[in-house]
N, C-alpha and C positions, 0 to 999 in steps of 0.2 A: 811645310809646316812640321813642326817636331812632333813627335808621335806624344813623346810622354806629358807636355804641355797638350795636348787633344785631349787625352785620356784622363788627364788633370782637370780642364777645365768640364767636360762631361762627369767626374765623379763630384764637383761640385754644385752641381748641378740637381746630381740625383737626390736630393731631399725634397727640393719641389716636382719632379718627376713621381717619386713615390707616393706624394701625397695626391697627382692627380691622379694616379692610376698609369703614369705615361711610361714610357722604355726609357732606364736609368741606363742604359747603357750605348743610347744612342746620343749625338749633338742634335738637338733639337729635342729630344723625348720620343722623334718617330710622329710627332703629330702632324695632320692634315693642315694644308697651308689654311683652309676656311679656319679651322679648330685655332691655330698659332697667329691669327688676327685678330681670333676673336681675345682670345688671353690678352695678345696686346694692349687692345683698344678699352677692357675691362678694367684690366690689373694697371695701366700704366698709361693708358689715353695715348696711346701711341698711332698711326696711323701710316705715316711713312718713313722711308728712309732716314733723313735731314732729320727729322724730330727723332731717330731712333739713335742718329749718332750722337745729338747733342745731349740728351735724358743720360747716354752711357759713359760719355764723356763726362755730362757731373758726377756721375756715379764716382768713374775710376778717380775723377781729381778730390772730390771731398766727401759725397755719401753722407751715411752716420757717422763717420767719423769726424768730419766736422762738429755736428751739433754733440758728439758726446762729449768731444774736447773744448767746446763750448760752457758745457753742466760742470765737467769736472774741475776746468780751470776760474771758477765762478764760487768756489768751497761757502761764501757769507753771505750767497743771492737768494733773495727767500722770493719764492713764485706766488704768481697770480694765485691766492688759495680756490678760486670759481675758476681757474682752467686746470679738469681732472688729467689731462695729458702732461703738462707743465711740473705737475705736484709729482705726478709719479716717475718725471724722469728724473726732476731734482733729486728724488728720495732714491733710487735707481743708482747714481751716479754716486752719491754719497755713501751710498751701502757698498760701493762694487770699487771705486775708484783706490782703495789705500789694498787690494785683495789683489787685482789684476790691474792687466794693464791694456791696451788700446787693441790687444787680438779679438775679442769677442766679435770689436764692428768691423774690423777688418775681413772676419771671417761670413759676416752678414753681407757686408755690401761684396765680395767676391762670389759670395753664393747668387746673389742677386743678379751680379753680373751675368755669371756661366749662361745663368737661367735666360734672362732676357735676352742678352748676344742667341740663344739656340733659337729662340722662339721665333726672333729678326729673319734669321737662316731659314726653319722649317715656313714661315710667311711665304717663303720664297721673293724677299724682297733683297737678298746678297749671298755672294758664292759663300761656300763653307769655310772659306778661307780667310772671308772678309769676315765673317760672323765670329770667327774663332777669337779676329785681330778685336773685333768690337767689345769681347770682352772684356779689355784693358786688360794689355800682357804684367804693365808694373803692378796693376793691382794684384792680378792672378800670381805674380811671380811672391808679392808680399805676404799672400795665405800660406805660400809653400815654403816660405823661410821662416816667418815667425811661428807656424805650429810644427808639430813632432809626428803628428800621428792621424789619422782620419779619427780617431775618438777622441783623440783631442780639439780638432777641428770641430765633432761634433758638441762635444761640453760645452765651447764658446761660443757656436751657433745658437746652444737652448739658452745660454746662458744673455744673448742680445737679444732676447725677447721680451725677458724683462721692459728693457729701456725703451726699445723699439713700437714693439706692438703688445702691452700689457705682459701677456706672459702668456706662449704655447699651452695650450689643451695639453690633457695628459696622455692622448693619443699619437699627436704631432709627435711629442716628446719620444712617446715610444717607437714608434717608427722611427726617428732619427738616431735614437742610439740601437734599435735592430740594425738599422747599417754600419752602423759604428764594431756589431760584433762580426764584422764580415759578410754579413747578407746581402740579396740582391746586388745592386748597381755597382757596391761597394768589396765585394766578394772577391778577394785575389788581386785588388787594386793595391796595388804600391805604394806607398806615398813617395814620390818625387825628392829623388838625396840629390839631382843636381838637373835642370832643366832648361833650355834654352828659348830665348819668346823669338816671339816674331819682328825681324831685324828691323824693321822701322820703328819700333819703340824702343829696341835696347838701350836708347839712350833716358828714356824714360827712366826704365826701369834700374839701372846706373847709379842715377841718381837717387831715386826712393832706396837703392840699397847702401849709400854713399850716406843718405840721412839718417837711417838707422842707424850706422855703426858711429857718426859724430853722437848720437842721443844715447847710445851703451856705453860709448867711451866717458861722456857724459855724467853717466849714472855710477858706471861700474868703477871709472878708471882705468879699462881698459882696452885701448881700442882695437884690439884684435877679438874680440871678444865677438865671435858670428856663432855664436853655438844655441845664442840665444838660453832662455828659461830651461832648466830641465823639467821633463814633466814626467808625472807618476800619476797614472793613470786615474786609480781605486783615490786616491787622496786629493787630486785635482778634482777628478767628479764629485767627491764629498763636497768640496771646499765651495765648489759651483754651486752646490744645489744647495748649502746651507746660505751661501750669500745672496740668492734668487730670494730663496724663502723668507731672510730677513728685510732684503727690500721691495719686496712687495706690501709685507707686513705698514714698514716704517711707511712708505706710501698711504697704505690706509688709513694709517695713525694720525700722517699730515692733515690727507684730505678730509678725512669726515672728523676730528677730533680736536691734534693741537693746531691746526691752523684758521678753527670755527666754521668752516667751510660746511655746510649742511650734506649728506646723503644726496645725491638724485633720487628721487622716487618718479616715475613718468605712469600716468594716469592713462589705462589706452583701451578704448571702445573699437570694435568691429564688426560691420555689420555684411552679410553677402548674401546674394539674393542665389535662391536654392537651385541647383541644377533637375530636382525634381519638380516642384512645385511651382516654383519662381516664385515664392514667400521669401519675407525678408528671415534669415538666420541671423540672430543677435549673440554672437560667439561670446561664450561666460568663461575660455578659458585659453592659456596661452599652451595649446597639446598641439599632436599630430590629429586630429581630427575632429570636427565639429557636425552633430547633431540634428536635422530640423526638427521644429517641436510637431510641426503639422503632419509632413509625412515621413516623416524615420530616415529620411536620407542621409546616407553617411557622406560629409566631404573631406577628404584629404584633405589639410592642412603642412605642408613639408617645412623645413626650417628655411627652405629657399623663398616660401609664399611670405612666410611672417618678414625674413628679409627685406621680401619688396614692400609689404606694408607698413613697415615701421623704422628701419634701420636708418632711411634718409633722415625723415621728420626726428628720429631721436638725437642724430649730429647736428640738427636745425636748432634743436629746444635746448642744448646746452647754451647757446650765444643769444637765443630770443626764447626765454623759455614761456614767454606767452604773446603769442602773436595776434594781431588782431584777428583772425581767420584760422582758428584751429580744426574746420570741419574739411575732409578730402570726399570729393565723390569723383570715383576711378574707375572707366570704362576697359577696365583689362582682359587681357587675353582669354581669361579663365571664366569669370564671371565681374558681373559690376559688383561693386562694392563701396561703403559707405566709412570714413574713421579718423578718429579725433585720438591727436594726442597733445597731452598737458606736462607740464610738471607744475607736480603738487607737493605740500610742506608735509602731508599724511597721507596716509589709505584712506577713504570713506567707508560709510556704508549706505545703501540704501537710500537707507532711514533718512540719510543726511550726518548722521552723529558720525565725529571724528574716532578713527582706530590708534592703538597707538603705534610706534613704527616697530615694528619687530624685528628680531637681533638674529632667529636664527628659524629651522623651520618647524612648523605644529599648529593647532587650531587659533584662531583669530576672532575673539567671541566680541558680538555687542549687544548693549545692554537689550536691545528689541527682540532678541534672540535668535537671529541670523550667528550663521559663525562662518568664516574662511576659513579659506585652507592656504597656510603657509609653508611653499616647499624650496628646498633648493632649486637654483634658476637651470635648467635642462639646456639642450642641444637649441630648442627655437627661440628659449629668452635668449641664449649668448648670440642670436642671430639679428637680436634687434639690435642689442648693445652689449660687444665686447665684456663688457666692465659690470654685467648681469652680476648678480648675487644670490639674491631672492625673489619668486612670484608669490604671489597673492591673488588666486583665483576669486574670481567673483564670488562675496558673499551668498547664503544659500539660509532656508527655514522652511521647516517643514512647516504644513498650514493648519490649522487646529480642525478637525473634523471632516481629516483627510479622508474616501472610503478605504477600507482596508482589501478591496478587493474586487475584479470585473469578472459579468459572466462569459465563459468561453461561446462564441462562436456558435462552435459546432458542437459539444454536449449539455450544454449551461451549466457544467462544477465552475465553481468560483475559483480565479488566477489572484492568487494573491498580490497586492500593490505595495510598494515600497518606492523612496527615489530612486533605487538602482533599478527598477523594474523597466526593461525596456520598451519601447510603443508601441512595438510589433511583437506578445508576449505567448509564450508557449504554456498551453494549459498542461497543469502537473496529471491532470484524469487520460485524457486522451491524445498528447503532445499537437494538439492542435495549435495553431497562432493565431492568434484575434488582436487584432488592433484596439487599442484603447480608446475608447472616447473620449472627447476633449474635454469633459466634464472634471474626467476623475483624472485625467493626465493633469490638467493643469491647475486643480486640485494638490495635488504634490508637488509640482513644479512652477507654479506661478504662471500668470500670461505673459507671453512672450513680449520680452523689454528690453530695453539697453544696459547690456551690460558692463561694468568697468573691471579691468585686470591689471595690477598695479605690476612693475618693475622697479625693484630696488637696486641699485648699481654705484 
């Protein structure tokens, strides 16, 4: 196996290496064959061999590159405006297609490849040699002709997310041009000026380079023309991130605007029974942790929990967005749990009285005098739904003839009461902690009820 083709297809690789934590500088990542099953069977429903060669095999024959040359060569096809994936790749394709040209997916479905062929390998389900081959040597060999440079590679990598999967976080992003300046995985790596694949596909890849040069010759009128694009680093990354920016915009524009296509807003209750108390916790908000009213127990909440609770049901409510049976009760790992998710045309309140939608984030007032809280959508809304925006925490209202204040415990000074005031509260006389009675707690805080949290996306 040629070394620089190894070294090639593991430095492609290292973007999804870094983002798991894995060795960017291993084939495979270095991970545990249990660890590189489980990625399989997650990320790709993959399970064995035969299924791993055929998933890589469509990869290397069409991939994204198919469906992008699909959008692109489609310029007058106006999409389903109710499918939010459809709208935004039209708008994506439109924005990107007269700027660039077909390396973005070629650089995605290679990366994807690297990735997946290592994880086949690290399963322990084919030699390193077979895994390498599995990457697709034509496709691999097409990343290393058509780009210049590993930040170049990287630009059209952030630059297929757009189309792909809405658009990298601004984390991803930055990790992936950290390696783009030399770091980790990518650190001293080469980029490949001439490379040979694995001799059973050279004919493959023959050809994919055979076709390139008819579609230069093509364009350029010239068919010696293998130098491809030149590229300029600082002016290409502009030119990316201004044409991300503008089509994801125009996406938005499509979807909730000129195509009449409403907002999603998804309505979402959750209830879980306390690992203190075993009372039900009626969760008023989409954070990393929720509250009991009864006994002050803090529960973790991760972006991984909201995941499992809602992220299915919210790719279900796009195509049924009301189903006969919106209620889930889940006897999971952690604790049981009770939750309903809707899409709705507003926020509510309460009250019942309709909110109106809101455009960006700050208080959310109804006339009953409840107010929300409107904020930009965090790490565990984008965990329900990619294409998060905005939350809207369960409305709230102070109760008129709240008491202003409980006696401590241990010296009887008065702890002053507020909703911030916690249930287990430290007296300011003698730093004692007393618990509050449920009189005065729920007094300021209401009885414990079902609370709704809206997503806008």
């Amino acid at each position: 196996m040629d070394t620089t083709y190894e070294q090639f297809v593991i430095g492609l690789a290292a973007p999804a290496a870094r983002m798991l934590g894995a060795d960017e500088r291993a084939f495979g990542m270095g991970l545990a064959p249990v660890r590189a099953r489980d990625l399989l069977r997650a990320m790709c429903g993959l399970e064995t061999v035969s299924q791993a060669r055929m998933f890589l095999g469509t990869l290397a024959s069409w991939g994204m590159r198919a469906e992008w040359a699909q959008y692109t060569h489609h310029a007058t096809w106006t999409p389903d405006p109710h499918d939010p994936s459809v709208v935004r790749k039209a708008a994506v394709a439109k924005a990107l297609r007269t700027a660039f040209d077909d390396r973005a997916m070629v650089a995605l479905d290679a990366c994807r490849a690297a990735t997946i062929a290592g994880w086949v390998f690290a399963a322990g389900l084919v030699t390193r040699d077979d895994g390498l081959t599995l990457a697709g040597p034509a496709l691999i060999a097409a990343a290393a002709k058509q780009h210049r440079s590993w930040a170049d590679l990287a630009e059209m990598l952030i630059l297929s997310a757009g189309f792909a999967m809405q658009a990298m976080d601004e984390e991803a992003i930055a990790e992936v041009r950290a390696l783009a300046r030399g770091e980790g995985g990518w650190e001293g790596l080469a980029w490949p000026a001439k490379m040979s694949v694995p001799a059973d596909a050279d004919a493959d890849a023959d050809a994919a380079d055979a076709d390139d040069d008819d579609d230069d010759a093509a364009e350029d009128g010239d068919e010696d023309d293998d130098a491809g694009p030149e590229f300029d680093p600082e002016t290409d990354a502009a030119n990316a991130a201004a044409a991300v920016a503008y089509a994801l915009e125009f996406a938005a524009e499509n979807a909730d605007t000129a195509s009449g296509a409403p907002t999603m807003i998804l309505a979402l209750e959750l209830t879980v029974d306390c690992p203190g108390c075993a009372r039900p916790v009626h969760v008023d908000r989409i954070a990393d942790a929720a509250t009991c009213a009864h006994c002050a127990t803090v529960i973790a909440l991760a972006a991984d929990d909201w995941d499992y609770f809602f992220a299915d049901d919210a790719r279900k409510r796009r195509k049924e967005p009301h189903p006969d049976d919106d209620l889930t009760n889940d006897f999971g790992e952690r604790f049981f749990s009770r939750r309903r998710t809707r899409v709705v045309a507003a926020p509510t309140c309460p009250c019942g009285a309709t909110l109106p939608v809101p455009d960006a984030p700050g208080p959310l007032a109804c006339a009953c005098g409840r107010v929300a809280t409107v904020r930009a959508a965090d790490v565990a809304a984008r965990a329900i739904t990619r294409a998060a925006r905005l939350v809207i925490d369960a409305p709230t209202a102070p109760i008129p003839g709240a008491p202003l204040d409980a006696p401590c415990a241990a010296c009887g000074a008065a702890i002053p009461l507020a909703r911030t005031t916690p249930r287990i509260a430290a007296c300011p006389a003698c730093a004692a902690r007393s618990y509050i009675d449920d009189a005065r707690w729920f007094a300021w805080h209401g009885s414990p009820r079902r609370a709704t949290s809206f997503v806008i996306a």
